[in-house]
C-alpha positions as CSV (number, residue, x, y, z in Angstrom):
1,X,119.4,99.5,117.2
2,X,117.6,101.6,119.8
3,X,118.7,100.4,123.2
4,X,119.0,103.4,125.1
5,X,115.3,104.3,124.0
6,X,113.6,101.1,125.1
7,X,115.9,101.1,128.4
8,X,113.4,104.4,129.2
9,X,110.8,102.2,127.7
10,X,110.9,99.3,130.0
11,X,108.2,96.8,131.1
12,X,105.2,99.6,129.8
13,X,106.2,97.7,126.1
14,X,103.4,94.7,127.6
15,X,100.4,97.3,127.1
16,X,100.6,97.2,123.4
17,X,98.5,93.9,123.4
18,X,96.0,96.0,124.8
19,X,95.5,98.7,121.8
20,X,94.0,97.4,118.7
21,X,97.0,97.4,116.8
22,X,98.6,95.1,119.4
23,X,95.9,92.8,119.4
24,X,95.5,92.7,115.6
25,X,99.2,91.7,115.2
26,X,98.8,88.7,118.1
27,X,95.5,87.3,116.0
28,X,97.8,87.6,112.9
29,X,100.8,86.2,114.8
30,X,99.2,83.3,116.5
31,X,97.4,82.1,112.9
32,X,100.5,82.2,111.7
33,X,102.7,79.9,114.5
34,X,100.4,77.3,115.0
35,X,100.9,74.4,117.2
36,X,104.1,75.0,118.5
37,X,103.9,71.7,121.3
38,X,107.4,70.0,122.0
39,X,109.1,73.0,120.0
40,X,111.6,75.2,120.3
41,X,111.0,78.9,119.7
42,X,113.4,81.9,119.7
43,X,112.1,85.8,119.9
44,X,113.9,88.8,118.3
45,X,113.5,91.8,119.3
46,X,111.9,90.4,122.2
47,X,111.1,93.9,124.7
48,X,110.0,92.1,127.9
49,X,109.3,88.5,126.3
50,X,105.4,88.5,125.1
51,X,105.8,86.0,122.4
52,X,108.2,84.1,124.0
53,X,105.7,83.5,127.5
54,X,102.6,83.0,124.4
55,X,104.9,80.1,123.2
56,X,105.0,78.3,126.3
57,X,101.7,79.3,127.6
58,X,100.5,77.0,123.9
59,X,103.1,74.3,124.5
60,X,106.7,75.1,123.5
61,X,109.5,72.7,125.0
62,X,111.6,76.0,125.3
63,X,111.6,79.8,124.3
64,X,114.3,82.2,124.4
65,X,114.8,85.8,123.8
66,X,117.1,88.5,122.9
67,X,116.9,92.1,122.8
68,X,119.4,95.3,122.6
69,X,117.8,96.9,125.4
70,X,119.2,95.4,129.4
71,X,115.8,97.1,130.5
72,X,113.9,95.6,128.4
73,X,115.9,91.5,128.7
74,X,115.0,92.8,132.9
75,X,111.4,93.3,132.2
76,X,111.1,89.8,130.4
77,X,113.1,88.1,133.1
78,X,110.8,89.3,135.5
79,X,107.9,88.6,133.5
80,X,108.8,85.1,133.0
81,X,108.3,84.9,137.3
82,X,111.7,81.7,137.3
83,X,110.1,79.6,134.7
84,X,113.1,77.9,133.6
85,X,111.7,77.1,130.3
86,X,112.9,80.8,129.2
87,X,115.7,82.3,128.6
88,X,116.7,86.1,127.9
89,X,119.7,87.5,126.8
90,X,121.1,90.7,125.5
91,X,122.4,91.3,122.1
92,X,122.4,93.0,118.9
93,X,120.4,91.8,116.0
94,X,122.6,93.5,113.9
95,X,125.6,91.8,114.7
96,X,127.1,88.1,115.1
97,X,125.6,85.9,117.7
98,X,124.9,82.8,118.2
99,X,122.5,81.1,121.3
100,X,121.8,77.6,119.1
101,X,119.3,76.6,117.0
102,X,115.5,76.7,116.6
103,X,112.2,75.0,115.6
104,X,111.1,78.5,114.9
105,X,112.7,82.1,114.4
106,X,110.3,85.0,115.8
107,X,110.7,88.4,114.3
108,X,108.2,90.5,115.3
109,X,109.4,94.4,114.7
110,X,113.0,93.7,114.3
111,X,114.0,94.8,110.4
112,X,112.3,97.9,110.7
113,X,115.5,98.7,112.6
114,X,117.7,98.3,109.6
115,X,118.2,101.2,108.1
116,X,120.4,100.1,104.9
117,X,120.3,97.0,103.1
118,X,123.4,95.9,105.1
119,X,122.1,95.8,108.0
120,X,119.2,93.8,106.7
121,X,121.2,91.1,105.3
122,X,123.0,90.9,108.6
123,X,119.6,90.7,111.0
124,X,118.7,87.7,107.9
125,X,121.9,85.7,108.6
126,X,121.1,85.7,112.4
127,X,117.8,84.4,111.7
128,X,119.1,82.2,109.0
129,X,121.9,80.7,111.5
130,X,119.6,80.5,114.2
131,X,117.0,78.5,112.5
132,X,117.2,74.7,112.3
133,X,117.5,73.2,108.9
134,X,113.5,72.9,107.3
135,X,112.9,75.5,110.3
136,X,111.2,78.8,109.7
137,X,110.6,82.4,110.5
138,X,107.9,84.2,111.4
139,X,107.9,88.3,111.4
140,X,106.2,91.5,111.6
141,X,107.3,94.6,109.3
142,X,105.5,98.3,108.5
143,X,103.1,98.9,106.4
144,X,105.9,99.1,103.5
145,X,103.1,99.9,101.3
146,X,103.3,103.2,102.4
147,X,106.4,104.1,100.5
148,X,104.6,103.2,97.4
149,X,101.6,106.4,98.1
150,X,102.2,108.3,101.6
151,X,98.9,110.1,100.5
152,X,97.4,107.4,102.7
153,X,99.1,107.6,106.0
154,X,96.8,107.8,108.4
155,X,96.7,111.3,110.3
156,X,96.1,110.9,114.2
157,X,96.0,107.6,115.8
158,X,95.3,105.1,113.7
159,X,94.6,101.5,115.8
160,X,96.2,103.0,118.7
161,X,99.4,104.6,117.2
162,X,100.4,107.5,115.2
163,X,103.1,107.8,112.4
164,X,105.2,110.9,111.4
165,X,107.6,111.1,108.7
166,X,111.2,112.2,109.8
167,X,113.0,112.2,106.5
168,X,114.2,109.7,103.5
169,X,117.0,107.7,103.8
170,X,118.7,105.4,101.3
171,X,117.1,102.6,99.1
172,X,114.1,104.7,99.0
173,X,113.0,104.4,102.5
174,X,111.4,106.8,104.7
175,X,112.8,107.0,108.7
176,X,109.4,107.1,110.5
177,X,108.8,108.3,114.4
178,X,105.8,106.0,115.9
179,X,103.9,106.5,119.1
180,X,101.7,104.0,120.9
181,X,99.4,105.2,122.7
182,X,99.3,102.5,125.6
183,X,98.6,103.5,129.1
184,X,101.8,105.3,129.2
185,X,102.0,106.4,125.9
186,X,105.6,105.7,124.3
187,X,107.6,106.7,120.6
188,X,110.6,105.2,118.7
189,X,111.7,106.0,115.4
190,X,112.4,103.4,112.7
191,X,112.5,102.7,108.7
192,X,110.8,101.5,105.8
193,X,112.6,100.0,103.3
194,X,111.3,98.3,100.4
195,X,109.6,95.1,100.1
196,X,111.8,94.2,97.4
197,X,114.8,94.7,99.8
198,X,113.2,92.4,102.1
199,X,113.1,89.4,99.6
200,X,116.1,90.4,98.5
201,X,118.3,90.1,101.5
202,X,116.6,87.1,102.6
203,X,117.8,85.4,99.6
204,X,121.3,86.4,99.9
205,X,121.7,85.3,103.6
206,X,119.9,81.9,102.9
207,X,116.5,81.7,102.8
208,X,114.0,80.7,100.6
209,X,110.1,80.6,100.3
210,X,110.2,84.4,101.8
211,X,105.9,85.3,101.7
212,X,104.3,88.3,102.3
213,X,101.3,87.0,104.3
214,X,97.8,88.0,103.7
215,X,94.3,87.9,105.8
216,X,91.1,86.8,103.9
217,X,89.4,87.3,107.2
218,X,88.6,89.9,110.3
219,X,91.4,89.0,112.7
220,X,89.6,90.4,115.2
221,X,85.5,90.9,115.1
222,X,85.1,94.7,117.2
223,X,87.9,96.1,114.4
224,X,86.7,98.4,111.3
225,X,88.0,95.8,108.8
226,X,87.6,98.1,105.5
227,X,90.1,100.7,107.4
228,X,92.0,97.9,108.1
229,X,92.7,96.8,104.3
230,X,93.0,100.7,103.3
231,X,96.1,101.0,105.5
232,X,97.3,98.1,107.6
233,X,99.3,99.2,110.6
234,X,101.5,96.4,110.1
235,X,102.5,93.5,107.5
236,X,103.6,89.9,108.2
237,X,105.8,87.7,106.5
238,X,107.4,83.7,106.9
239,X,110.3,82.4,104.9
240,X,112.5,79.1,105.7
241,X,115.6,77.5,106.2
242,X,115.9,74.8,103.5
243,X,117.3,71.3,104.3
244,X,121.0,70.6,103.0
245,X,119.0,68.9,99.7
246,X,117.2,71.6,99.2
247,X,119.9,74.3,99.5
């Protein structure tokens, strides 16, 4: 994962709830989590914290993060201004770790960084070990869509960020370059793989119930909905950890 590129990165990742794609993937985010009172929440891929400082801002009994980047786990230290009910540490997604287990997983923009479907079934088992037993996870991929017809990519800024094709790389994916165009504009590069890989590796590290979420209404009224549906800048998905009966 990309930690030297998000160390340059820093604190400027909290302006992307102020584009429209940022604010489109909090309204579908916060749908999604719900009441989240007396719960305990844990962020992947965290950058300086957002969802994390959301979840106790609506009630959470404890949030914690973890991210590749030290400038980014700095950021949402400082962010969180000694609130002892978060925590932030730094790690890779990719690899073995273990900080306890959660009400609910947060995944916002983390399997996008896997790159093979390895890698994907290793960011699963860290959800899948980090989530309490009935617990579940709640995430934020590409438009994987795109693989399927790149004849509707958006060119130019497209809800406040641009996407350029770098190259294809195994499975069928495509290694995209992004740039948001916050107040300090900013790029990264990562991949699409396919859905199917998603549900696929899901499966294999544990989980089950893995859904593609949908949106039969405007998540945000000032948006161009119809461009919205024609190429969504993001997807969202929720799977769970079954019980020991259910396993």
């Amino acid at each position: 994962m990309p930690a030297q590129i998000y160390d340059t990165i820093g604190d400027f990742y909290n302006d992307v709830p102020q584009i429209a794609t940022g604010k489109l993937q909090l309204a579908a985010m916060q749908t999604l989590i719900g009441d989240v009172k007396g719960l305990t929440v844990l962020e992947l891929a965290c950058g300086p914290g957002f969802y994390c400082r959301q979840a106790i801002e609506r009630g959470a009994r404890r949030a914690t993060g973890v991210d590749i980047s030290p400038a980014m786990i700095e950021a949402a230290r400082t962010c969180a201004n000694g609130d002892r009910r978060m925590e932030f540490h730094i790690a890779d997604c990719s690899k073995p770790f273990n900080f306890g287990q959660f009400d609910i997983v947060l995944a916002p923009w983390l399997l996008n960084y896997s790159r093979n479907e390895q890698e994907l079934i290793n960011m699963w088992r860290n959800i899948y070990n980090s989530l309490k037993p009935g617990g579940t996870v709640i995430g934020i991929s590409p438009n994987l869509d795109l693989l399927r017809d790149l004849s509707v990519l958006p060119q130019g800024r497209h809800f406040g960020q641009e996407l350029k094709v770098v190259g294809e790389i195994e499975h069928g994916g495509l290694e995209i370059h992004s740039t948001l165009y916050t107040s300090t504009p900013f790029s990264f590069t990562n991949y699409y793989l396919p859905r199917v890989l998603y549900e696929k590796t899901s499966l294999l590290a544990g989980l089950r119930d893995f859904q593609w979420t949908s949106y039969t209404d405007a998540l945000l009224g000032d948006v161009d909905w119809d461009a919205f549906l024609r190429c969504p800048p993001f997807m969202t998905f929720t799977a769970v950890r079954p019980t020991d009966m259910l396993k």
